[in-house]
C-alpha positions in Angstrom: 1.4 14.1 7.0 4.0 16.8 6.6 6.8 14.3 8.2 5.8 11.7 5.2 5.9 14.5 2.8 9.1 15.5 3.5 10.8 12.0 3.6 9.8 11.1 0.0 7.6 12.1 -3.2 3.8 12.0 -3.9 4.6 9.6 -6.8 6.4 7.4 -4.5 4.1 7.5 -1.6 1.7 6.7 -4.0 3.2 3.6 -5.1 3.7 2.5 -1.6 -0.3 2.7 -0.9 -1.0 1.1 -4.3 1.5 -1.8 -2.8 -0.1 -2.2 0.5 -3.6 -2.0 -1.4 -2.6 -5.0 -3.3 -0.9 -7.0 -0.3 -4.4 -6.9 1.8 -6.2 -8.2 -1.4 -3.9 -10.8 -1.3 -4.1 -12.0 2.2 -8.2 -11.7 1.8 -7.8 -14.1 -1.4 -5.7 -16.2 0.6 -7.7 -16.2 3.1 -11.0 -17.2 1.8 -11.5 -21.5 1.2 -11.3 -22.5 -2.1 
C-alpha cells in the first residue's frame, strides 16, 4: 500500500477505483441477455 501511496495521490487513486468500479458494472450489464 505504501508503494501505491507514494506513486500518486489519495484523490487520484480514488478515481482510479471509482473507474474500475464502473468498468466491472459494465461488463456484468453486458454480460447479462437482454
Amino acid at each position: 500500500m505504501d508503494t501505491i501511496a507514494n506513486c500518486m495521490s489519495r484523490n487520484r487513486f480514488e478515481t482510479l477505483l471509482r473507474f474500475l468500479h464502473f468498468s466491472d458494472n459494465d461488463k456484468k450489464a453486458s454480460a447479462r441477455p437482454a
